[in-house]
VOPAGU-2260 file (C-alpha; in pm, 1 decimal, decimal comma):
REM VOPAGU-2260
SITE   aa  ch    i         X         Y         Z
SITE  UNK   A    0       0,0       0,0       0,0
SITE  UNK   A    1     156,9     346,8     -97,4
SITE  UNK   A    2     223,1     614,4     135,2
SITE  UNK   A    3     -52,4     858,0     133,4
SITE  UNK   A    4     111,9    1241,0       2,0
SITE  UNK   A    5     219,4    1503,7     245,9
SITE  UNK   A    6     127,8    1822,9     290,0
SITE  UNK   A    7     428,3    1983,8     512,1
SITE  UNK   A    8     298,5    2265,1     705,3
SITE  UNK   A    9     659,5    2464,2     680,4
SITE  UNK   A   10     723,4    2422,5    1038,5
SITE  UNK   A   11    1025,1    2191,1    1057,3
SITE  UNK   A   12     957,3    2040,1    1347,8
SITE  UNK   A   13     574,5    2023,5    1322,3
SITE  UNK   A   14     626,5    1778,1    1011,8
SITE  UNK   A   15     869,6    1570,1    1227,2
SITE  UNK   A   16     584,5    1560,7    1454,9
SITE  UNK   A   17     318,1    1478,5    1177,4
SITE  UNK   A   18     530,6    1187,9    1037,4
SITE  UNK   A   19     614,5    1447,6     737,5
SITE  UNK   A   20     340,3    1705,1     734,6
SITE  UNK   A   21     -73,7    1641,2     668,4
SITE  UNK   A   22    -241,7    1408,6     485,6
SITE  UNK   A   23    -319,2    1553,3     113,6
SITE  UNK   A   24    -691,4    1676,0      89,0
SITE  UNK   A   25    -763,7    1654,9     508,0
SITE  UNK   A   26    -943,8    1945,1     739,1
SITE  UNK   A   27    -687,4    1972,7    1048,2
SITE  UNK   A   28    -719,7    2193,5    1383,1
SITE  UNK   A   29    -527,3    2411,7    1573,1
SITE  UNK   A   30    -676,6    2530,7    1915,6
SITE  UNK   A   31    -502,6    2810,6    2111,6
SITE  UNK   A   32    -599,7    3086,9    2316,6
SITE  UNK   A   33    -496,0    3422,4    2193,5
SITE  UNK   A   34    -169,6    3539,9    2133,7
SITE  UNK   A   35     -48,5    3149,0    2067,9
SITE  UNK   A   36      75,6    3146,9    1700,7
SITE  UNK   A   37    -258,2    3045,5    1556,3
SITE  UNK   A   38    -217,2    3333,0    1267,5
SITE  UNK   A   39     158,6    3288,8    1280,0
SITE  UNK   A   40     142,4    2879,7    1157,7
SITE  UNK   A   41    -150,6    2956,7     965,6
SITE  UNK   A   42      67,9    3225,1     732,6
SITE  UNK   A   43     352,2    2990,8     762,3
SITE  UNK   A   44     143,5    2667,7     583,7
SITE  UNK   A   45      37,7    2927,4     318,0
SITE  UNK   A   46     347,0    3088,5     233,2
SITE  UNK   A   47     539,2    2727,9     239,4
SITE  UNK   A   48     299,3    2628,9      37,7
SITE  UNK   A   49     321,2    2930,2    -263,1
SITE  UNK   A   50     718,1    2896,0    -235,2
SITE  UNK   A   51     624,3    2526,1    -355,6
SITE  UNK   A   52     387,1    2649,3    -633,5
SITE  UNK   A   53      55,7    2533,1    -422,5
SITE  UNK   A   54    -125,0    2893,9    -461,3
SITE  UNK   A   55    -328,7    2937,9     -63,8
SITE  UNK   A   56    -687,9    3103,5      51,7
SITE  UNK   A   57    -664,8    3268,8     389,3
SITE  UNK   A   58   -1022,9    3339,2     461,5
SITE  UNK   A   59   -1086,8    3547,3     782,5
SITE  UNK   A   60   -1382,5    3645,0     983,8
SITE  UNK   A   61   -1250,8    3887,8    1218,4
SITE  UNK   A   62    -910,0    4054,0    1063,9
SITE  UNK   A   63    -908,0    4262,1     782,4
SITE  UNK   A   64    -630,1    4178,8     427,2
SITE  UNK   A   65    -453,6    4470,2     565,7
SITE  UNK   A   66    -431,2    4381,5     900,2
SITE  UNK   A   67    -317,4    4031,4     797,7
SITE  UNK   A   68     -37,9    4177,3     570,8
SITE  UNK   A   69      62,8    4383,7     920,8
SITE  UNK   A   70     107,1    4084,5    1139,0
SITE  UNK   A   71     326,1    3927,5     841,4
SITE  UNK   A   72     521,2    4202,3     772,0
SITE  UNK   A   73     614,8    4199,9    1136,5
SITE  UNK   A   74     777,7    3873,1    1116,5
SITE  UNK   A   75     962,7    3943,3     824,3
SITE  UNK   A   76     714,6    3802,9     542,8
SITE  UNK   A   77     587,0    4026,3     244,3
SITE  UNK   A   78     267,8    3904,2     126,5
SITE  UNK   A   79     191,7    4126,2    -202,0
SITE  UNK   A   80     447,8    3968,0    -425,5
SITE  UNK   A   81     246,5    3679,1    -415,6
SITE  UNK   A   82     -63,6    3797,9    -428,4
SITE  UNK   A   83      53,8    3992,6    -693,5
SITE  UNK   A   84     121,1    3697,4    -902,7
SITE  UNK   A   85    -198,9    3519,8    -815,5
SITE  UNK   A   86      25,3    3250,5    -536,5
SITE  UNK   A   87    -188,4    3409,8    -217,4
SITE  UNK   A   88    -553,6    3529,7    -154,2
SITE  UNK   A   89    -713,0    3696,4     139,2
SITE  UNK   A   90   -1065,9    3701,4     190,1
SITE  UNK   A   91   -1316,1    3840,0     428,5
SITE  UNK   A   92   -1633,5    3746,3     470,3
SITE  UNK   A   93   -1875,2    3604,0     757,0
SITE  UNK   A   94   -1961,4    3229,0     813,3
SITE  UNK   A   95   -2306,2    3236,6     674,4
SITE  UNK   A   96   -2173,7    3391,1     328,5
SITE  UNK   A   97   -1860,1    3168,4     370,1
SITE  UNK   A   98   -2112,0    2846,7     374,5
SITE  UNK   A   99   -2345,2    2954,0     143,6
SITE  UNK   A  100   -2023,4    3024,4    -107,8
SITE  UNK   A  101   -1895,8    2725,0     -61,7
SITE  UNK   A  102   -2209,7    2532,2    -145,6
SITE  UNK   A  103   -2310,1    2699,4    -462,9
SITE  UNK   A  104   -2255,3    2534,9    -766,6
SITE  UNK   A  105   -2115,4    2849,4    -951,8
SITE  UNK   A  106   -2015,0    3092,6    -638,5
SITE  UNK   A  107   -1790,5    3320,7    -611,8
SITE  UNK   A  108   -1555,3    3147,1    -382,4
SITE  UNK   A  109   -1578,5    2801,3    -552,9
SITE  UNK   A  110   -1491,1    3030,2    -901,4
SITE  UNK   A  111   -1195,4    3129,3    -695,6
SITE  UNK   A  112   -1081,3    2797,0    -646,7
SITE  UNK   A  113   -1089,3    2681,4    -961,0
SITE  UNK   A  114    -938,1    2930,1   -1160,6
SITE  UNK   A  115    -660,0    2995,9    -946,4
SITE  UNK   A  116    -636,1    2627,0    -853,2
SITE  UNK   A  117    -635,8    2639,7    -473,2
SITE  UNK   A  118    -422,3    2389,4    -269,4
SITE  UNK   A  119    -406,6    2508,8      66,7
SITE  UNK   A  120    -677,8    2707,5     272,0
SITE  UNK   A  121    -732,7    2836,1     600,4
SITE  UNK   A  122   -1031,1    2966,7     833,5
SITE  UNK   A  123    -922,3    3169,8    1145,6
SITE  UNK   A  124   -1152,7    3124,4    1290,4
SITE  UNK   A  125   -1387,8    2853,0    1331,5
SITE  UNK   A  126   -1482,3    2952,2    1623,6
SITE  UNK   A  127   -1753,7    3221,0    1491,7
SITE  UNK   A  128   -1934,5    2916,1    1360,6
SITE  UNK   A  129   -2098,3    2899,2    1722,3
SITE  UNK   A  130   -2302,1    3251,4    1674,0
SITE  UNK   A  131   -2509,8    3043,0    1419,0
SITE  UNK   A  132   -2668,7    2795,2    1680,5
SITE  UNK   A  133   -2730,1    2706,6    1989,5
SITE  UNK   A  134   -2793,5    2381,4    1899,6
SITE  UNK   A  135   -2520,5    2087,1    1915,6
SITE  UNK   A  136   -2655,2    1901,2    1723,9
SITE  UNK   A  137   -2671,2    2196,1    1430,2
SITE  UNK   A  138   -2349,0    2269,4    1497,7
SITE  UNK   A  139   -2198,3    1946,8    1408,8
SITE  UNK   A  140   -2441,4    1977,2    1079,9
SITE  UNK   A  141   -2289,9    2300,6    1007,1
SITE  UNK   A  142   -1918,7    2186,5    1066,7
SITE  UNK   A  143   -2032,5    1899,2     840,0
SITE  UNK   A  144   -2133,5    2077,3     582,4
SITE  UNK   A  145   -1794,7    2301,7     581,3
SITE  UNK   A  146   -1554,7    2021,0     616,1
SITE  UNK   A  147   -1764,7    1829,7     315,5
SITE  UNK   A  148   -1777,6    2166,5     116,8
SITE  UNK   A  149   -1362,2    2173,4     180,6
SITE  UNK   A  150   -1268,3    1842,8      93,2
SITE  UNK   A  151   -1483,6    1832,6    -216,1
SITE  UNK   A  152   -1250,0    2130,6    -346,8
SITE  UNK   A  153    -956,0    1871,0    -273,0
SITE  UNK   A  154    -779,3    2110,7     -56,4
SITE  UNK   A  155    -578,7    2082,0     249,6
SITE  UNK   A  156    -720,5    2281,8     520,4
SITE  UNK   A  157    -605,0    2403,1     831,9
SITE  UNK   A  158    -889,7    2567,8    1096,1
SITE  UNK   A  159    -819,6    2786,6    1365,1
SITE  UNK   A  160   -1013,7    2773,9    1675,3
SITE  UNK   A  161    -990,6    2964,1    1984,0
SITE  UNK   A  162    -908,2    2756,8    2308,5
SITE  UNK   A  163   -1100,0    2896,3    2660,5
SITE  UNK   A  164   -1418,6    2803,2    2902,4
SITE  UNK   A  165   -1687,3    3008,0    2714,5
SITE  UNK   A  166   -1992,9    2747,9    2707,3
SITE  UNK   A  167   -1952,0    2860,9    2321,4
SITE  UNK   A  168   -1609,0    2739,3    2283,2
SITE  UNK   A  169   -1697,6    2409,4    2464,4
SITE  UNK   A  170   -1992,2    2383,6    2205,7
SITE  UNK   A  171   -1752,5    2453,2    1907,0
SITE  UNK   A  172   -1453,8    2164,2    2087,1
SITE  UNK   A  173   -1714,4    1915,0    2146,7
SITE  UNK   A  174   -1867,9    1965,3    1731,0
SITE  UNK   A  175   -1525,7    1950,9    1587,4
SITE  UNK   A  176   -1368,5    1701,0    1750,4
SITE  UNK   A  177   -1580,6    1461,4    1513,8
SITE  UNK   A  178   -1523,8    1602,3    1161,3
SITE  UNK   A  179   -1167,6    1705,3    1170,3
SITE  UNK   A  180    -899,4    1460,0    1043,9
SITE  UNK   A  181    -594,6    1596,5    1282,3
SITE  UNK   A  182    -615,1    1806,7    1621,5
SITE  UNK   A  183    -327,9    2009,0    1789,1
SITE  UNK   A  184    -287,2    2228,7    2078,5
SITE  UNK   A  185     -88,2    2544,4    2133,9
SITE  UNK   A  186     -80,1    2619,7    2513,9
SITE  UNK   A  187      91,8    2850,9    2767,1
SITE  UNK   A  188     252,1    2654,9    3028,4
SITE  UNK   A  189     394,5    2792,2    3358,2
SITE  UNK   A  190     771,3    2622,0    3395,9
SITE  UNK   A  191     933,8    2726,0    3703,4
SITE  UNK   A  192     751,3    3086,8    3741,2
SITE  UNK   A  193     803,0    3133,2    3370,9
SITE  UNK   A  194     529,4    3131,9    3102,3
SITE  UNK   A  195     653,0    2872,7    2774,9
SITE  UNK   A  196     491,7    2770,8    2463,5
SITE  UNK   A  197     376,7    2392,9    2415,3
SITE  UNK   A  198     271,9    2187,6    2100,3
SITE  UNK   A  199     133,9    1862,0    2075,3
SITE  UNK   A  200     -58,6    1629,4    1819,0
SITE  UNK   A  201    -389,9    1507,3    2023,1
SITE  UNK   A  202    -528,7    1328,0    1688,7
SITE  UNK   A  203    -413,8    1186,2    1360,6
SITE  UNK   A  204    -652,0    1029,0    1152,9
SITE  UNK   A  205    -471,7     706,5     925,8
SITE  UNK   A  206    -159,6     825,0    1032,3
SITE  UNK   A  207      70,7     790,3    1292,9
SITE  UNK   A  208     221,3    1050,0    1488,1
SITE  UNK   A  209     487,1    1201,4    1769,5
SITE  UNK   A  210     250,8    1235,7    2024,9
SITE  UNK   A  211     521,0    1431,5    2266,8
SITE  UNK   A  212     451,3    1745,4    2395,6
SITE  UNK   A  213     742,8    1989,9    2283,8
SITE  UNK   A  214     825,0    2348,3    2302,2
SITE  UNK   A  215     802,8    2613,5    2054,1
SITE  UNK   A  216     878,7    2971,2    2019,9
SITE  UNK   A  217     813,7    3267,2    1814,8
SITE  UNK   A  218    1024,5    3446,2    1639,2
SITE  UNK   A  219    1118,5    3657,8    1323,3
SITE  UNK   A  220    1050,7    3392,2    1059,5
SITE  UNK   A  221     741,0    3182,9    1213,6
SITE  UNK   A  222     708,5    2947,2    1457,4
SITE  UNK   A  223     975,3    2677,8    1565,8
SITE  UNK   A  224     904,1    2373,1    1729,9
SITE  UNK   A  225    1194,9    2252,6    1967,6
SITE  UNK   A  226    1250,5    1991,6    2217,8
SITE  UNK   A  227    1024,3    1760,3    2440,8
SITE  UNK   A  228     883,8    1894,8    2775,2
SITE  UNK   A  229    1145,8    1602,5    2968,7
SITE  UNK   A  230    1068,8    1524,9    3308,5
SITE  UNK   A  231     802,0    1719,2    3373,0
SITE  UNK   A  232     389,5    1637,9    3383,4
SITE  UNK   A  233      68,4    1793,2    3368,5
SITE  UNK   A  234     176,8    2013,4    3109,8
SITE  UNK   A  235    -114,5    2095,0    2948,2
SITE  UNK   A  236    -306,8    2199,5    3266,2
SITE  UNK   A  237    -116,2    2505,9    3218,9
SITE  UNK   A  238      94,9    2432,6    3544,8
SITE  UNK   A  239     337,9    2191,1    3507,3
SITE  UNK   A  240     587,8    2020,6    3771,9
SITE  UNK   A  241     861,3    1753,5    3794,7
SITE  UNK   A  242     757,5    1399,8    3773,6
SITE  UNK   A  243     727,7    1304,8    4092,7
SITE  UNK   A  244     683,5    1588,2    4314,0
């Protein structure tokens, strides 16, 4: 049986993580409370991807194309010269135009990704999906009908969600959990009275994966993912402590 094709997210050691990147054509989630990296990965998968010819979608309810370009061009990443050349496209809308796009048999957005031959897309955020229902139930439907509406376009997607204790935001994690093919974290996490960033890969569907948690920083370029939280436990609570103590 062949190896399915990999879709490396341009995050070094991410794709270590994800046995060499996504599966081609999957929906995959990144949770994180604000201030994370969410934006910061999700530019890095798109602009990976246009430096390997794979033109990207970033389609955003809540920041404007300018604002985007802003928070790129502070880490050091132009984005005109590719949207110049047709590589990169931002797009604002709202979920209920977003789904309604996507479903149409001649829409706008499906036009889009056709005639500049989309490979990689990403929503940021997901979350905003909730102000639709207050039904679970629904809200699975409607996270259905997105993923469906993706993966018939034969993209790879990456969603953004935030992470917190909003009864919302439990709605949304409880929705997703079901319809997306890969899930990861992006936490704080206090290490000896100082505040650290940690990764890990919660799900992988028909693939394996590292399922460590590791560190990763910020910095002028994207995100890096370094070494394994050794020796230490309950990481992800937010407060972690030596094994054993």
């Amino acid at each position: 049986m062949s190896a399915k094709p990999r879709v490396e997210t341009g995050v070094a050691g991410l794709d270590k993580m994800l046995s060499g990147g996504f599966v081609q054509g999957t929906a995959n989630l990144v949770r994180g409370a604000p201030g994370t990296g969410k934006t910061v990965l999700a530019l890095q998968f798109l602009l990976h991807g246009v430096e390997c010819g794979e033109p990207g979608l970033l389609i955003s309810f809540e920041e404007f194309p300018q604002s985007l370009q802003n928070d790129a061009q502070s880490l050091g990443w132009d984005l005109h010269p590719w949207q110049e050349r047709g590589l990169l496209h931002l797009y604002f809308t709202s979920p209920q135009v977003l789904l309604k796009s996507l479903e149409a048999p001649a829409g706008p957005l499906s036009d889009l990704f056709i005639e500049k031959n989309i490979k990689r897309v990403v929503l940021d955020s997901v979350t905003h999906f909730t102000r639709l229902t207050n039904d679970q139930l629904q809200l699975r439907h409607i996270y259905n009908r997105l993923i469906n509406a993706l993966k018939r376009e034969g993209v790879t997607a990456l969603l953004l969600a935030e992470e917190g204790r909003m009864e919302t935001q439990r709605a949304e994690r409880g929705a997703l959990s079901f319809v997306v093919d890969t899930i990861m974290l992006l936490r704080y996490v206090e290490v000896e009275s100082a505040i650290q960033r940690a990764i890990t890969v919660i799900k992988m569907r028909s693939s394996d994966h590292i399922k460590e948690i590791r560190r990763y920083e910020i910095r002028k370029g994207g995100l890096a993912v370094t070494v394994p939280f050794e020796g230490r436990e309950s990481i992800l609570t937010g407060i972690s402590h030596r094994v054993g103590r």
